[in-house]
N, C-alpha and C positions, 0 to 999 in steps of 0.2 A: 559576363554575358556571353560565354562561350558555350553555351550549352547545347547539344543537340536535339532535345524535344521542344516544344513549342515555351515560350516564354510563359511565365505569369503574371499577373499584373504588379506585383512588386519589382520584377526587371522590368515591365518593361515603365514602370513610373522610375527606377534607376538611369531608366532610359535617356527619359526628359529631364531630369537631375544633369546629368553628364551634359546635356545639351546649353542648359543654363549655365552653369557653373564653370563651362567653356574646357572641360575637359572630352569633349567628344565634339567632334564637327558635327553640324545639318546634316551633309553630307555621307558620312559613317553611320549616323543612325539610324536614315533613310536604306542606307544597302542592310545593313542591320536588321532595319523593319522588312525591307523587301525578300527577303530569302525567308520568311515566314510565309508570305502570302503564293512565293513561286514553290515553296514546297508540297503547297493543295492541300497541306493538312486538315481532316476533317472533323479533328475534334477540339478545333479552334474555340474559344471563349466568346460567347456572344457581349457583344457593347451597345451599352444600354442607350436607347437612345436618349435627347439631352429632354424629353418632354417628360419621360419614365422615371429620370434619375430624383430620387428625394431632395427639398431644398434643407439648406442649412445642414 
């Protein structure tokens, strides 16, 4: 996860992986998550909201 373009949703579900699995702190993931959104990038991936997403 050292990438310097903006993540994709397979990091960043690595992401939450690493958070479970107690290989990564809340903490690290969060600064992590955080230097994507202070970087202003504009061709960020839209997230779907939870009424949009398909069930099952």
């Amino acid at each position: 996860m050292a990438t310097t373009e903006q993540p994709g949703l397979d990091e960043i579900e690595q992401c939450f992986i690493a958070v479970l699995d107690g290989s990564m702190s809340r903490d690290e993931a969060d600064r992590w998550a955080a230097r994507w959104v202070a970087d202003g990038r504009e061709n960020a991936v839209p997230i779907p909201f939870w009424d949009e997403m398909p069930l099952g």
